[in-house]
C-alpha positions as CSV (number, residue, x, y, z in Angstrom):
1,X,-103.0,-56.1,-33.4
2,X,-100.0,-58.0,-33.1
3,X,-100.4,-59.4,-36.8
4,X,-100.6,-56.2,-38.2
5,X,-97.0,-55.6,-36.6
6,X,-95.8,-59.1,-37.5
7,X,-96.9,-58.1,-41.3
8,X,-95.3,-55.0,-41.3
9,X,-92.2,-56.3,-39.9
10,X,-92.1,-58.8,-42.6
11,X,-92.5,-56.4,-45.6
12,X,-89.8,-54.1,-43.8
13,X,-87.0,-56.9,-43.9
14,X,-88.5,-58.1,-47.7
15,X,-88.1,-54.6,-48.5
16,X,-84.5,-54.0,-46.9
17,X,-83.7,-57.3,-48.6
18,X,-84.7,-56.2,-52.1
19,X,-82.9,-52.9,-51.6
20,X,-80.1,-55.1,-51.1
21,X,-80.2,-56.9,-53.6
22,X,-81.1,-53.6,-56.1
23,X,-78.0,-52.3,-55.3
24,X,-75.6,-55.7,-55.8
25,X,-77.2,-56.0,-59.1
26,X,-76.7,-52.5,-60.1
27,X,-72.9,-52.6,-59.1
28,X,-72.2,-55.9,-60.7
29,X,-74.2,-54.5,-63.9
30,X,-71.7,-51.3,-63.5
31,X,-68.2,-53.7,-63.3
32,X,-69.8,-56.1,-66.0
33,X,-70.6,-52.9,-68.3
34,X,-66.7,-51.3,-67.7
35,X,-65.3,-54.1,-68.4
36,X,-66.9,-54.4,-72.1
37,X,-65.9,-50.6,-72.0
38,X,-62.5,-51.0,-71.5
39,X,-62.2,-53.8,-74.2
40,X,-64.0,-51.9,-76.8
41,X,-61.8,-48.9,-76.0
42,X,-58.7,-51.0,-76.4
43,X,-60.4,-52.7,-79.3
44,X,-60.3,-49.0,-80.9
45,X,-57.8,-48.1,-80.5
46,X,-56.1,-51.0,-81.8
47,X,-57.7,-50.6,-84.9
48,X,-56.8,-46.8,-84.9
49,X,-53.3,-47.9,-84.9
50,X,-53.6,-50.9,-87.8
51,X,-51.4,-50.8,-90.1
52,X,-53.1,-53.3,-92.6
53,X,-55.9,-55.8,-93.4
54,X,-54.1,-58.5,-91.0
55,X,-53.7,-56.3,-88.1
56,X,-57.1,-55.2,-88.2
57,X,-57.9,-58.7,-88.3
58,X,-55.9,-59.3,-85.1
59,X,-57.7,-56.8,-83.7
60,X,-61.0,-58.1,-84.2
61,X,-59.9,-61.4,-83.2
62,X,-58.4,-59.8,-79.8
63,X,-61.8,-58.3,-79.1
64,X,-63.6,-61.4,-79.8
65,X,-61.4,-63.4,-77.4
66,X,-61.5,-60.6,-75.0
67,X,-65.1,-60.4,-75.2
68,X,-65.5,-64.4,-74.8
69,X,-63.7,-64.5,-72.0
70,X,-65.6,-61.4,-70.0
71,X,-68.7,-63.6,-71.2
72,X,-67.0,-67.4,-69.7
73,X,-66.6,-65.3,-66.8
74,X,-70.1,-63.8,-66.0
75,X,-71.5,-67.4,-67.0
76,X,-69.2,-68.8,-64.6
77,X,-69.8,-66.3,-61.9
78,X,-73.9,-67.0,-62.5
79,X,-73.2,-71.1,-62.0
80,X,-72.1,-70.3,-58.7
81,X,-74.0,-67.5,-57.4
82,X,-77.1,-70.6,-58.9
83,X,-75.3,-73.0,-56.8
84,X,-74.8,-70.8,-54.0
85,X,-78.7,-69.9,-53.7
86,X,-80.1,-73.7,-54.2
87,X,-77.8,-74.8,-51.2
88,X,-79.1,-71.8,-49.4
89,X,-82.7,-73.0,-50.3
90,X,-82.0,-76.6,-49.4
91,X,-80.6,-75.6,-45.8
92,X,-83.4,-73.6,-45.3
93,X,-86.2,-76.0,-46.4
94,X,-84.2,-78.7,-44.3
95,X,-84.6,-76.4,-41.1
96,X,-88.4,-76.5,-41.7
97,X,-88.4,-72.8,-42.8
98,X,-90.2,-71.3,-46.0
């Protein structure tokens, strides 16, 4: 009997835990996705306002950069949140845990 509520206990907290992390992942998608938004829309709106061939050509290269540098960020941001979970990993191996 008491395994049975040892095993449910367990799959509560796994559960909880993946809850968790459903919802962090869905907010950082949300931020990551306005963010593209928003530089698209400026991106438009740029070229709305062009003038000629070399401004629209500015513009492109302003979204390129723009979008480079969202996608630096997010590879940066995945590095550590990597890092992060490896040391987590280590400390809890190195406590004789699972």
């Amino acid at each position: 009997m008491k395994f049975v509520f040892i095993a449910l206990a367990l799959a509560t907290s796994a559960f909880a835990q993946d809850q968790q992390n459903l919802e962090a992942a869905k907010a950082r998608t949300a931020q990551h996705l306005e963010a593209r938004i928003s530089n698209l829309q400026s991106a438009k709106s740029c070229v709305s306002s062009a003038s000629s061939r070399e401004a629209l050509k500015g513009c492109q290269e302003k979204l390129k950069s723009d979008m480079q540098s969202l996608r630096e960020k997010y590879k940066a941001e995945r590095a550590a949140n990597k890092q992060s979970k490896q040391s987590e990993r280590a400390a809890k191996k190195a406590k004789g845990g699972n």
